[in-house]
VOVEXZA-82495 format. One record per residue (C-alpha): residue number from 1; residue in one letter; x negated, y negated, z. Coordinates in Angstrom, 2 decimals. Each point is the difference from the previous one (the first is absolute). Last residue first. Layout:
BEGIN
    k  r        u        v        w
  NUM  a        X        Y        Z
...
***
This chain:
BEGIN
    k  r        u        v        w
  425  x    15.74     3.34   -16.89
  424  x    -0.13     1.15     3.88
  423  x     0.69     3.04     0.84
  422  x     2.88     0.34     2.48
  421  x    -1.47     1.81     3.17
  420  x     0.65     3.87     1.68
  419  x    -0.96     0.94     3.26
  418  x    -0.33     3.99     0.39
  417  x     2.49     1.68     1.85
  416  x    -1.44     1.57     3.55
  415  x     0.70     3.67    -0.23
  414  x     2.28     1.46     2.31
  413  x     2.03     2.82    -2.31
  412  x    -1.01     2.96     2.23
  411  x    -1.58     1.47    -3.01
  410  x    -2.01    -3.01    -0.92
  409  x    -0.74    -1.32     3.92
  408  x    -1.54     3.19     0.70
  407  x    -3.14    -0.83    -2.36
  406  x    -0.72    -3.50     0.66
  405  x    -2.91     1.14     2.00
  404  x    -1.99    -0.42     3.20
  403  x     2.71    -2.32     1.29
  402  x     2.63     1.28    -1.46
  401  x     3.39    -1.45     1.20
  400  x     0.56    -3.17    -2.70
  399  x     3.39    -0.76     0.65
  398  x     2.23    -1.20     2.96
  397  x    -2.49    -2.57     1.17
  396  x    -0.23    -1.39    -3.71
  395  x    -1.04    -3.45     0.07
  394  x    -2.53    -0.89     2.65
  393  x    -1.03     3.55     1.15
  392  x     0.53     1.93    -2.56
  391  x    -1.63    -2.19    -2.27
  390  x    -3.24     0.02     1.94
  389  x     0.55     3.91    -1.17
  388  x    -0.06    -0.69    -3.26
  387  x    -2.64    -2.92    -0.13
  386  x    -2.35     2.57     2.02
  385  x     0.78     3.19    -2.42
  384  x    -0.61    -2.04    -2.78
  383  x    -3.10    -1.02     1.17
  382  x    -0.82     3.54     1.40
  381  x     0.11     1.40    -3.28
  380  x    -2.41    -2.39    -1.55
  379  x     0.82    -2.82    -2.55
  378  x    -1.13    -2.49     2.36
  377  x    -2.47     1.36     2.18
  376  x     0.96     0.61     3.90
  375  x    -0.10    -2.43     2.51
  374  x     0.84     1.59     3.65
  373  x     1.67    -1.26     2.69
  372  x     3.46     0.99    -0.91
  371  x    -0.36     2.57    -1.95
  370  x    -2.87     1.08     1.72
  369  x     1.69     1.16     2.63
  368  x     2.65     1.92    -1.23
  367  x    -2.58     1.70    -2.25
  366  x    -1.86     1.00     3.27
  365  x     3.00     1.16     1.70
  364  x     0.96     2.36    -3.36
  363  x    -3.29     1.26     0.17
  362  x     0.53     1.14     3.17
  361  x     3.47     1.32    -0.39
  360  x    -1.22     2.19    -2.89
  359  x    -2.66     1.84     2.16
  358  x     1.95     0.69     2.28
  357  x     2.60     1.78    -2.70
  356  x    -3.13     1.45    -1.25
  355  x    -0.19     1.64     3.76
  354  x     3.49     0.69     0.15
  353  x    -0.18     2.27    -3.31
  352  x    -3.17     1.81     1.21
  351  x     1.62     0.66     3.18
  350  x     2.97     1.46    -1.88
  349  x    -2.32     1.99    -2.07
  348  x    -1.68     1.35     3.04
  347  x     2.62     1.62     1.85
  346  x     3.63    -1.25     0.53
  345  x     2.12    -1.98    -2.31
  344  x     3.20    -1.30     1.16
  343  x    -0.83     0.41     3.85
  342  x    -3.56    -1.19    -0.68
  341  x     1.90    -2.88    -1.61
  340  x     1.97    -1.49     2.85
  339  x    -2.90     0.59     2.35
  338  x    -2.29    -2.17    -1.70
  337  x     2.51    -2.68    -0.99
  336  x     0.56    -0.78     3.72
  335  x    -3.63     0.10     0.88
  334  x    -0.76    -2.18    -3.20
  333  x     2.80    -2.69     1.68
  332  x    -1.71     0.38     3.41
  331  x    -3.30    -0.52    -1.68
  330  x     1.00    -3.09    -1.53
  329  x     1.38    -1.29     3.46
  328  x    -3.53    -0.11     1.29
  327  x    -1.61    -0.83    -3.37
  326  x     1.46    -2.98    -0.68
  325  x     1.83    -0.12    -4.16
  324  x    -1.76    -2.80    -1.95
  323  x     1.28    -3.26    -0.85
  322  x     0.48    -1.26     3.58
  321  x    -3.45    -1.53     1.36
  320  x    -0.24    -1.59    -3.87
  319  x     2.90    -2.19     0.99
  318  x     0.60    -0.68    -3.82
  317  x     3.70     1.20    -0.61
  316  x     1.24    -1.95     2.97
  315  x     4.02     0.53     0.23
  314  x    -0.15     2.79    -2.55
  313  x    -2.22     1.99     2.24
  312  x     1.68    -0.85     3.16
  311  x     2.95     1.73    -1.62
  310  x    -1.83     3.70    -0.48
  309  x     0.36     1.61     2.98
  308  x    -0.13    -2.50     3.37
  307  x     2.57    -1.87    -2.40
  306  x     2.18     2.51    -0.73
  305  x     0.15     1.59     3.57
  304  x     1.34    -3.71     1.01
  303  x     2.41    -0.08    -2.54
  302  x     0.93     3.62     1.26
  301  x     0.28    -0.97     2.99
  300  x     2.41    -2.68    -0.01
  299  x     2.30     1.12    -2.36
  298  x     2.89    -2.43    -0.85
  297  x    -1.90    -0.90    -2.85
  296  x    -0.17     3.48    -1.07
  295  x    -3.73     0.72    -1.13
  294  x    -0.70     0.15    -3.56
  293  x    -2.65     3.14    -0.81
  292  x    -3.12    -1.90    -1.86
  291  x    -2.36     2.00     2.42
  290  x     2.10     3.65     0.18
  289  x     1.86     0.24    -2.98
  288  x    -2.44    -1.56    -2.96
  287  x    -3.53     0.30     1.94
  286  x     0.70     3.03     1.49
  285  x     1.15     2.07    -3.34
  284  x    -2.63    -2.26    -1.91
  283  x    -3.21     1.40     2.37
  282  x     1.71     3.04     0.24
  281  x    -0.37     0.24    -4.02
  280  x    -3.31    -0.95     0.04
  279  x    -1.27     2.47     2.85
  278  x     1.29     2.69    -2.61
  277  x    -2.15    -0.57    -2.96
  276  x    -3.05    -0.47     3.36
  275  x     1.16     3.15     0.85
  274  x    -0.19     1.65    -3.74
  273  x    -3.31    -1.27    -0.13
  272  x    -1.07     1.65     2.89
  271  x     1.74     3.69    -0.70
  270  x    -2.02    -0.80    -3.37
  269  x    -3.13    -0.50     1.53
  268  x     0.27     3.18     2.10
  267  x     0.64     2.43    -2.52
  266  x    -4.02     0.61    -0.20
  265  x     0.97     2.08     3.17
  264  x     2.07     2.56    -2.22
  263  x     3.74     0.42     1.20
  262  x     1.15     3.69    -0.11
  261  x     3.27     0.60    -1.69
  260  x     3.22     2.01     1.27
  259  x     1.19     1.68    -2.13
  258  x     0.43     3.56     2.18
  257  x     0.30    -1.40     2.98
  256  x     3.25    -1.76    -0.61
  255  x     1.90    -2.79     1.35
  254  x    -2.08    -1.41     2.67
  253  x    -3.02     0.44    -1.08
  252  x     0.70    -2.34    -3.53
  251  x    -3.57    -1.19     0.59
  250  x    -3.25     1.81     1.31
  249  x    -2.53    -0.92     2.11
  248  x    -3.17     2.36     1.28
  247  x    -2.74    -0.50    -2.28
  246  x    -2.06    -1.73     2.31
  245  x    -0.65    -2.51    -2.35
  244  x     3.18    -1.21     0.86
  243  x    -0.82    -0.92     3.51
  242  x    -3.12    -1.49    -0.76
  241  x     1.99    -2.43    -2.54
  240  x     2.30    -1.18     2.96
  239  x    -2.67    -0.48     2.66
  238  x    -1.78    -2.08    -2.57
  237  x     2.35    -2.11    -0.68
  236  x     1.27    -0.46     3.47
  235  x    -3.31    -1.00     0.83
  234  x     0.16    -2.63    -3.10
  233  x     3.22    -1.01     1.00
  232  x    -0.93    -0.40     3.54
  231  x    -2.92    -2.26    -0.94
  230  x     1.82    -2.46    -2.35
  229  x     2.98    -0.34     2.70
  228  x    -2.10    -2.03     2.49
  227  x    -2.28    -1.82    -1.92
  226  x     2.10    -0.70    -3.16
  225  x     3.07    -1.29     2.34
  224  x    -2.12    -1.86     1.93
  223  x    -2.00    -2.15    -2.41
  222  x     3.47    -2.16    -0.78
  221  x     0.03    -1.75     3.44
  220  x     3.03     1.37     2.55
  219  x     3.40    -1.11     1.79
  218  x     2.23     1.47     1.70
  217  x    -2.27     1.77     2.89
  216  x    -1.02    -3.46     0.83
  215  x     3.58    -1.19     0.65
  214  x     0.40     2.72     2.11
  213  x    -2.89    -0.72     1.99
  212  x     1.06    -4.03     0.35
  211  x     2.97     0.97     1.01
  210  x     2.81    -3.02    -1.08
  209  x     0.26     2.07    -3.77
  208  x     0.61    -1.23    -3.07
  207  x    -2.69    -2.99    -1.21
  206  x    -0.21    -1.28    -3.70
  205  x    -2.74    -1.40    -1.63
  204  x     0.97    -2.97    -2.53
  203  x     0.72    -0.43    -3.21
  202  x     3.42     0.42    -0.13
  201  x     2.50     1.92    -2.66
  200  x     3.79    -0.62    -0.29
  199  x     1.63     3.84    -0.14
  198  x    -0.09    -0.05     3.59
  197  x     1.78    -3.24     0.53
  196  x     3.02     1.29    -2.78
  195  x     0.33     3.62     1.69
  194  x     0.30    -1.33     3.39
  193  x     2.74    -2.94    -0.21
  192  x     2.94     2.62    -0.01
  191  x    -1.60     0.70     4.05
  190  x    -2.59    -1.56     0.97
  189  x     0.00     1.00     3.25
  188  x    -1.59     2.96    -0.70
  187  x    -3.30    -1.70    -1.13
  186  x    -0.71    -1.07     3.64
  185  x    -1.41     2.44     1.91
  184  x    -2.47     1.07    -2.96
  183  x    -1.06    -3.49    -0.70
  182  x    -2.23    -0.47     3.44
  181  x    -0.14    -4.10     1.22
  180  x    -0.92    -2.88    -1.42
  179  x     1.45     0.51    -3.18
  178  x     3.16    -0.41     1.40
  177  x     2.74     0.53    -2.37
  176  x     2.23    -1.13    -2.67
  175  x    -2.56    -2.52    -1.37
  174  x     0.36    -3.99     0.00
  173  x    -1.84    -0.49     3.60
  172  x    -2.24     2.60    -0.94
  171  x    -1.11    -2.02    -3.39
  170  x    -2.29     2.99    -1.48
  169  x    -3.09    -0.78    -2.25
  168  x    -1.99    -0.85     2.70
  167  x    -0.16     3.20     1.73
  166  x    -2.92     0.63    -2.66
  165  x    -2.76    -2.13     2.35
  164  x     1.04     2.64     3.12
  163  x     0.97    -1.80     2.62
  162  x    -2.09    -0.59     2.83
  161  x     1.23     0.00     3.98
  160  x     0.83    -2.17     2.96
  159  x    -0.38    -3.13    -1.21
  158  x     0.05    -3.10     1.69
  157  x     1.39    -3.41    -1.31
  156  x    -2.48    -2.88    -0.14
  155  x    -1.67     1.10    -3.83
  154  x     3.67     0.10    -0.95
  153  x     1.12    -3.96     0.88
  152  x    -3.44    -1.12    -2.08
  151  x     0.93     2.65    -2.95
  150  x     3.49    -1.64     0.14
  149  x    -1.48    -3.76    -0.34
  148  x    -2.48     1.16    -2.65
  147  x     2.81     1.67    -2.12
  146  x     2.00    -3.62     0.39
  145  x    -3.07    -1.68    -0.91
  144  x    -0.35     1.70    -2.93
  143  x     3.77     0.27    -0.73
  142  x    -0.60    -3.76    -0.20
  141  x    -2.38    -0.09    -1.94
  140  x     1.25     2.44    -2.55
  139  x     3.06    -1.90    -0.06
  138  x    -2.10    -3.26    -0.94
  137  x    -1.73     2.00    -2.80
  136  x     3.46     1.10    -1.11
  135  x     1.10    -3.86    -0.56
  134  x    -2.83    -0.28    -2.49
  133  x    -0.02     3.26    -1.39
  132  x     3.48     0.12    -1.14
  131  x    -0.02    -0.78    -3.92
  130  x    -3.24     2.40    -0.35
  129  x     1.92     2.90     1.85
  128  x    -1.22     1.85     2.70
  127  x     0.66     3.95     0.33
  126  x     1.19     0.92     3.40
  125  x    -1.74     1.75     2.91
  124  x    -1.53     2.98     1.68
  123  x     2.05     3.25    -1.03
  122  x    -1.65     3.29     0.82
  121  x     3.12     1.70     1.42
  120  x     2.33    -1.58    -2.73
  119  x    -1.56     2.51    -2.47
  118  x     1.66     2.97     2.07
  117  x     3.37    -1.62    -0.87
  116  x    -1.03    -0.06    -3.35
  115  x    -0.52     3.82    -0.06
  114  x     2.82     0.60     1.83
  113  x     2.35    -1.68    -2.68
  112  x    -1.95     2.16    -2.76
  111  x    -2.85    -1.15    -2.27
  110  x     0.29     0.96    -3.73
  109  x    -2.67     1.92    -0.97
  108  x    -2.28    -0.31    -3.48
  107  x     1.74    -2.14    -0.80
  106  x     0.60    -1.65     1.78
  105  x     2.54    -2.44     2.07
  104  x    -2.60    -0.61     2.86
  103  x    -2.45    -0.80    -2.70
  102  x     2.02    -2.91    -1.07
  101  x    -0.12    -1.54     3.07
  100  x    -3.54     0.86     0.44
   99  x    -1.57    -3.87    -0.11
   98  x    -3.90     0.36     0.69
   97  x    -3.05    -0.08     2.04
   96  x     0.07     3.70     0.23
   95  x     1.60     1.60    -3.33
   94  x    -2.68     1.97    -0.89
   93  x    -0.86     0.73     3.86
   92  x     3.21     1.34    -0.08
   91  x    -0.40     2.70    -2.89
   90  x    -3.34     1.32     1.25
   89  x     0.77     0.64     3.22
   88  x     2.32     2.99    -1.24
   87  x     3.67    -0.20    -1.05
   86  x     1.41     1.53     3.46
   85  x    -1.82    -3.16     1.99
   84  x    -1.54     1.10     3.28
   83  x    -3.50    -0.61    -0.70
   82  x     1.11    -3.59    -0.90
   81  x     2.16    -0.40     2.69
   80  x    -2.02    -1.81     2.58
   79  x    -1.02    -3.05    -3.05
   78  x     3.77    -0.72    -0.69
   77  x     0.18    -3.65     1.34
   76  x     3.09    -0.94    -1.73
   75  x     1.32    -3.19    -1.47
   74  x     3.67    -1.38    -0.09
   73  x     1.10    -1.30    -3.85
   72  x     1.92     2.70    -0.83
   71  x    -3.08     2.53     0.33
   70  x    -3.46    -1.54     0.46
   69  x    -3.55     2.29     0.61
   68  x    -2.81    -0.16     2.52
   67  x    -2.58     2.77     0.35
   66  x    -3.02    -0.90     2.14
   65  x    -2.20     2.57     0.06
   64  x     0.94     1.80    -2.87
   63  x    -0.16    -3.48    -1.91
   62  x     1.80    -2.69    -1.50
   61  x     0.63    -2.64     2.96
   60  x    -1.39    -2.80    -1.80
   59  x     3.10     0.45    -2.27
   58  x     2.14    -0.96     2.69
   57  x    -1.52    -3.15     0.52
   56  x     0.17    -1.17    -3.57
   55  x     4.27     0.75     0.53
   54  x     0.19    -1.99     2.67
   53  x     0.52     1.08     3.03
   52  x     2.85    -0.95     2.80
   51  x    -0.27     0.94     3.46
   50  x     4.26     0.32     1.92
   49  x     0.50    -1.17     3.40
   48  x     2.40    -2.99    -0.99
   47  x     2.48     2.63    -1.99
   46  x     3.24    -2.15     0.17
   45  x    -1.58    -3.17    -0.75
   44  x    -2.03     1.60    -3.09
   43  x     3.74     1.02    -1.46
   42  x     1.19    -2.90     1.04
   41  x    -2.98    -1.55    -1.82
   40  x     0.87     1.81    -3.38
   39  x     3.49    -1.33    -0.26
   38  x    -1.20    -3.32    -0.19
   37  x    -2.69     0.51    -2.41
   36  x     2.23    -1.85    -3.02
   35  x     0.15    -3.28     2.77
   34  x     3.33    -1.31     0.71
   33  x    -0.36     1.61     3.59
   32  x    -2.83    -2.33     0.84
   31  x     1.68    -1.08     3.02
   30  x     1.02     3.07     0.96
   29  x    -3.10     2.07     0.07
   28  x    -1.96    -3.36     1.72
   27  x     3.06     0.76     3.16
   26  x    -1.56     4.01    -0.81
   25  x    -3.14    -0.89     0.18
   24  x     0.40    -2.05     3.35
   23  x     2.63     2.40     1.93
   22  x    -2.97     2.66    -0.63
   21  x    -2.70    -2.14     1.66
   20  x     2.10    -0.21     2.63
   19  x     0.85     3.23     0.28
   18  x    -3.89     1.27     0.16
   17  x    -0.97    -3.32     2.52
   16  x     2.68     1.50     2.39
   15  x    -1.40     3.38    -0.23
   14  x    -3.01    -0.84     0.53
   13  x     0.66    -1.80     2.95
   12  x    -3.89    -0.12     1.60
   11  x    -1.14    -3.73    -0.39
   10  x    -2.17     0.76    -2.96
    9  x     3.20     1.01    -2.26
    8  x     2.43    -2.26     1.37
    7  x    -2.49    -2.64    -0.88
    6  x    -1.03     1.28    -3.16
    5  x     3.77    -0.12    -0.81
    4  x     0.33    -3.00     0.71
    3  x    -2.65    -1.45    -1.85
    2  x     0.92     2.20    -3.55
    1  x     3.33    -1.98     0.65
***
């Protein structure tokens, strides 16, 4: 009885009073199994810490601010990824307080398996029925005093540390490893099961490294990347088009003297341009074969070099410490790239090359960014370019390599396929 359990409750055996206030609900359960809602309450029984809503109390929630919306019956407190959302703000908070299920199926887009797995992150309860409400209100006051019970037994326990709020979203007692501890270390181990978990996005913020200097160095904020390779490629700029006004650089050198053709100074924009043309195609060529290469299963380190490059990405596409490429190993990569080139193309048109090339990676970092932080205009070029390469990452992992541009994936045949629907008469 409600007594009893009270009892139990007050008295300190918590978990006694929880089973046998279960054992009671399910022993009513069976008795009333003639009844049309019979099936329902097992269903209840067998979820006793679950908050149900009605349907007027979602739609109190219709806000930025407070963002709820109901898919299949559960509802979803989707307020923290409004910003985040590939269609704009705009389009959830139309929906907020509000049954999506048909949304989900589009048009406009048809939500992938990942992206209703990501959904599940933000879930708070179950729909309530009209025809259930009465025995639901009694299983919400019990899970109420159950919560309060567990929150009393937590509040005694020490802590030694504080989670992040977005850790949340991942069961680690469910997941295939310990999120407790660095990721890096452990990936390997996966083995055949790597390439499905990394391909099934997280919100949450993702630690590699047990050093807490190296870890440091591996991450970065957004502003960096603008403040510390903006400068040199404006310095570089200039020391490129002061050498050419010198008069002094010619092209084709090396096989004749005769023809060979002197490169004005006011050539320098173009020798830019053309780096930045160039820049885009490295930026597919590495994204394609080097980040989306498939390690061996059997492959230890490479699975683990996959993740450090490009996997921890896909694993938590919004920790906004890891969108953006850290300057410290950056400038190792531009060192590398540097000397491979002068020995291709030496002088001053070659530097001019590299530095538009520079140039090119750094807006492509800052487009990276923003497409998946920012909210761009519907209708703009960056909208599309945001729901296409959001896309990539839910849907179409082994598609969709441009990030500043679609324009590699046409000739290399890796264009995303555009979602068709049955008009309806």
């Amino acid at each position: 009885s409600w007594a009893h359990y009270s009892e139990a409750l007050e008295g300190g055996s918590g978990e006694a009073a929880v089973e046998c206030e279960r054992a009671r609900l399910v022993h009513r359960s069976a008795g009333s199994s003639n009844s049309s809602s019979s099936n329902r309450r097992h269903t209840h029984l067998a979820h006793m810490e679950k908050r149900y809503f009605s349907m007027a109390e979602v739609e109190e929630h219709a806000s930025a601010e407070s963002c709820w919306i109901v898919h299949e019956s559960r509802v979803y407190d989707v307020s923290a990824f409004i910003p985040r959302h590939p269609g704009g703000q705009q389009l959830l908070v139309q929906r907020a307080g509000r049954d999506v299920s048909r949304d989900m199926e589009g048009p406009p887009h048809r939500h992938s398996t990942n992206a209703r797995r990501w959904l599940q992150q933000y879930y708070i309860g179950e729909l309530r029925r009209e025809d259930d409400q009465g025995e639901e209100e009694e299983l919400e006051q019990f899970s109420q005093k159950q919560q309060a019970f567990r929150e009393r037994r937590i509040n005694h326990q020490a802590s030694d540390s504080v989670m992040d709020a977005r850790c949340k979203s991942v069961d680690p007692e469910n997941d295939l490893v310990d999120w407790n501890k660095p990721l890096l270390w452990q990936v390997g181990l996966l083995r055949e099961k790597y390439d499905e978990w990394v391909h099934q996005p997280i919100d949450r913020p993702i630690r590699l490294f047990y050093s807490d200097l190296v870890e440091a160095c591996s991450k970065t904020a957004w502003y960096m990347v603008p403040l510390v390779w903006v400068p040199i490629v404006i310095l570089c700029s200039w020391y490129c088009y002061t050498d050419l006004a010198q008069g002094n650089t010619r092209i084709f050198t090396s096989f004749t003297t005769e023809y060979s053709i002197r490169v004005h100074k006011y050539c320098f924009p173009l020798l830019f341009v053309f780096g930045m043309f160039l820049w885009s195609l490295v930026e597919y060529l590495i994204h394609r074969y080097v980040f989306h290469m498939k390690p061996p299963a059997s492959n230890y380190y490479l699975i683990t070099l996959h993740f450090m490059l490009h996997g921890q990405h896909h694993k938590s596409p919004f920790d906004g410490s890891r969108l953006v490429f850290p300057p410290v190993p950056a400038s190792l990569v531009v060192a590398l790239f540097y000397t491979a080139f002068h020995l291709v193309a030496p002088g001053a048109v070659g530097k001019s090359i590299f530095v538009g090339g520079l140039g090119g990676y750094v807006v492509y970092d800052m487009i990276h960014y923003y497409l998946h932080y920012g909210s761009p205009k519907k209708g703009s070029y960056l909208y599309g370019l945001k729901a296409y390469h959001v896309k990539h990452h839910f849907e179409h992992q082994k598609l969709g390599f441009g990030i500043t541009s679609r324009m590699w994936d046409y000739p290399f045949k890796t264009v995303i396929p555009e979602e068709k629907f049955e008009k309806i008469h």
